[in-house]
Structures are given as structure tokens and as C-alpha cells.
Steps between C-alpha positions, in 0.01 A plus 500: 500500500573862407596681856485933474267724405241475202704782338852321556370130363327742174865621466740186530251290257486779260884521501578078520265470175497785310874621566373903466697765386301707703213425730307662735209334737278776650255454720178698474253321734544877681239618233265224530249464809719237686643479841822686584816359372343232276650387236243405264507731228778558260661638176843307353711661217714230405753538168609190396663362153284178545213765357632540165300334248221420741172691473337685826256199590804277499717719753230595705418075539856415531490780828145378628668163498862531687246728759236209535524435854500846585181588257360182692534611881439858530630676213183661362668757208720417312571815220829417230730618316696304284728635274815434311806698547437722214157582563572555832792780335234603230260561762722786759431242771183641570232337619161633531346536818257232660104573440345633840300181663150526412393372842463136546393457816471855587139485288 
């Protein structure tokens, strides 16, 4: 079994499979209606030349699947993105912000 937190065991499986060029696991369960400190809710930028050649839907599987136990016991957002080095350059390294949450439970 995985021992640290959620954000940790996100971090070392992301970097034993996908050998990143740059990653970078944030947690945003702070912006959802969950207790304090949870660690639910999250946003992964992971660059990676095992992308190239594969389309979006493949990445995003091939993260949803080295992350399965996590997505199974507690994880409940997952939000990717998978590039390649050079879209990753082509892109400025931006990433756009996270929608607001739209409630869940809050309703």
C-alpha cells in the first residue's frame, strides 16, 4: 500500500509511469464544498513524451488508469492535462484556471 498524502501518492505514480518533464499535482478540493484539508479534488499538468502520437482520450485514460486506486477511494475530481513537450512550449505553460464549483452539495 501507498503510505503519504493523496497529493504525494498522485505525484510519485505520475512520475514512476509517465517520467514528466514537468508536472504539477494541485489540489483544489479548497474550492469545492468539502471538509477542511481534504484532498479530494484536483487538477494534474503532466508533460510527458509518452503523449506524442496519442490523441487526448488516450492520455487522459492512460492518467485515469495509473490514478485508479486513488479515483476509487476518495478522489472525486480528477481535471488533466496531458501534453507533449512541445505543446507544453507552444502553449507559454499556461494553464487556464479551474471552472468555479457549481455547488454539489451546497444545492
Amino acid at each position: 500500500m501507498s503510505t503519504g498524502t493523496i497529493s504525494q501518492i498522485i505525484t510519485r505514480k505520475l512520475t514512476d509511469v509517465f517520467k514528466p518533464k514537468y508536472l504539477n499535482v494541485i489540489n483544489e478540493s479548497y474550492m469545492h464544498n468539502v471538509p477542511r484539508d481534504s484532498e479530494t479534488h484536483f487538477k494534474v499538468i503532466v508533460v510527458s513524451d509518452l503523449f506524442a502520437d496519442k490523441p487526448l482520450l488516450q492520455r487522459h485514460r492512460l492518467v485515469n488508469e495509473s490514478l485508479k486506486d486513488e479515483l476509487a477511494s476518495g478522489v472525486h475530481a480528477l481535471s488533466i492535462q496531458a501534453k507533449t513537450p512541445q505543446q507544453w512550449d507552444e502553449s507559454n505553460h499556461e494553464i487556464p484556471n479551474s471552472p468555479p464549483c457549481m455547488g454539489g452539495s451546497k444545492r
